[in-house]
N, C-alpha and C positions, 0 to 999 in steps of 0.2 A: 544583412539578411538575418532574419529571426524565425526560427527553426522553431515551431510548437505540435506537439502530439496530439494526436485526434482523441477525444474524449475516452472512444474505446479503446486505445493502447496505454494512456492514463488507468483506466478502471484491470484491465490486462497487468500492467506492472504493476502493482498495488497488488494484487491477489498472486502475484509468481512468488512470495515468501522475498524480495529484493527489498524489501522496505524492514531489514534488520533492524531489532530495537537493542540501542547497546546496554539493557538489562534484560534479566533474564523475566520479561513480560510479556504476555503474545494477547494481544484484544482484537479480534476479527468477529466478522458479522456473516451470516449462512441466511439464503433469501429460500425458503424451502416450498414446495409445492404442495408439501404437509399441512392438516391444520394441526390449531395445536397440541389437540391432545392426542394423535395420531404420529406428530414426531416426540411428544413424549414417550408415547407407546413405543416406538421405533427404538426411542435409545433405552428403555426399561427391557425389552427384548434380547439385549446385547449383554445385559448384567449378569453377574455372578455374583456369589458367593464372596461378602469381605473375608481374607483371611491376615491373620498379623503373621505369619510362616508359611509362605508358598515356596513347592517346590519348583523351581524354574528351569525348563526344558521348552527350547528354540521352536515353536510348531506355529505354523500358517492359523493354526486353529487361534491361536493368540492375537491376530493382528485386529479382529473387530469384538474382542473383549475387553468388556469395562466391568470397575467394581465400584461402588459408591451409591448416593443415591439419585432419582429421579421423583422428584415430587410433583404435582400438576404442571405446573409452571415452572419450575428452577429445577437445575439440575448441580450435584458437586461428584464428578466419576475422576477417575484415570482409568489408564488401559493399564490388562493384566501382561507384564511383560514375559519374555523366555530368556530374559538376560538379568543382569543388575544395572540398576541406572539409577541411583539415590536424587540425579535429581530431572529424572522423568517428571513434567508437569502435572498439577494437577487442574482438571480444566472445571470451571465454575457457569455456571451462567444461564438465563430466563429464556424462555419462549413465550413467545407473546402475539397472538395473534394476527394478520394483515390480510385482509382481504379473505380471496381464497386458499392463501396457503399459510405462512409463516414467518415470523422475522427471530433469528435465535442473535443471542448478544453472548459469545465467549469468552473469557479470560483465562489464559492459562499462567500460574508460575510455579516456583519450583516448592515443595515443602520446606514451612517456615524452621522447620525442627533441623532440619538440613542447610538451611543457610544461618541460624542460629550457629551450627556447628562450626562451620568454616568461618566464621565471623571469630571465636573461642581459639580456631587454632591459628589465623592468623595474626589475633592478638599475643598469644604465645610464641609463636613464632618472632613475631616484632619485638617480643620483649626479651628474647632470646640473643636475638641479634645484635640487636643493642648491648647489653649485659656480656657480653661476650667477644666481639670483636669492633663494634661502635660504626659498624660500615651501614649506612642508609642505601645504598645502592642496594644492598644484600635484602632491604626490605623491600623498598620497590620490585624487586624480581619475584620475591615471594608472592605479591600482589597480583603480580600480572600471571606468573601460574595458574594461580586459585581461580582467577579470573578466568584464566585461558578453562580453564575445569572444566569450571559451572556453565560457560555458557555453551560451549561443545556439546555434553550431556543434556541440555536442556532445548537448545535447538536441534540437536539430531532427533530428538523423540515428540517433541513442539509438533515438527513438519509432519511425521506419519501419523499422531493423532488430527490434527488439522483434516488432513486427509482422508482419513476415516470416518468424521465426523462428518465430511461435506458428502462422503458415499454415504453413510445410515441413513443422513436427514431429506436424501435425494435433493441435495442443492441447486439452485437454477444457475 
């Protein structure tokens, strides 16, 4: 007996956040009712102010706040957080036209400056370990920490901008 899913619980699973990617990359697509320059409008509505020193205080007001920019067509924001989260996504990506509404094309990953970093301290680390007691297990575990990190940080914040995203653009 062969057991297969109905198109729509295929297209259901795919969009419940179940289809984990084991890097920290998030590429989804938003079918919006918007056109385009109307869900551009929508997400240049929701910006702020870049700042390089925000002071971070937890507020509801935070949750459909983006800083970056919105150009006709492309968009490169993140959300203004009320926490720290170094590797909060940063979400990239076009809006393009379709019929009468919209097709937006997202990617989000984490700041390259930031995984630059962790890449520097787990090479020190490795060389640490090595140089010092020669146990390769002790590297492997370092790995899988940093790892365990990045992607925690990056998919806990991944999902509520995804979220947000699919409320501004009034997703179908």
């Amino acid at each position: 007996m062969v057991l297969v899913a109905s198109p729509l619980a295929k297209e259901r699973l795919g969009r419940s956040g179940r289809d984990v990617n084991p890097l920290p990359i998030h590429r989804f697509e938003i079918t919006s009712a918007l056109k385009r320059q109307d869900a551009a409008a929508a997400l240049g509505a929701h910006l702020v102010q870049s700042k390089v020193f925000r002071i971070r205080v937890p507020n509801r007001a935070n949750d459909k706040r983006f800083q970056g920019i919105v150009i006709d067509s492309s968009f490169a924001i993140s959300r203004v957080l009320g926490y720290n989260n170094v590797f909060a996504p940063l979400s990239s990506g076009t809006i393009a036209g379709a019929g009468v509404g919209s097709q937006i094309q997202v990617t989000m990953k984490p700041p390259l400056l930031v995984v630059a970093f962790y890449l520097v301290i787990l090479a020190f680390g490795a060389i640490g370990i090595v140089v010092n007691t020669g146990d390769f297990e002790m590297i492997a575990l370092l790995v899988l920490i940093l790892y365990v990190l990045v992607m925690l940080g990056f998919w806990f914040e991944a999902g509520k901008q995804e979220r947000t995203l699919r409320e501004i653009l009034k997703a179908l």
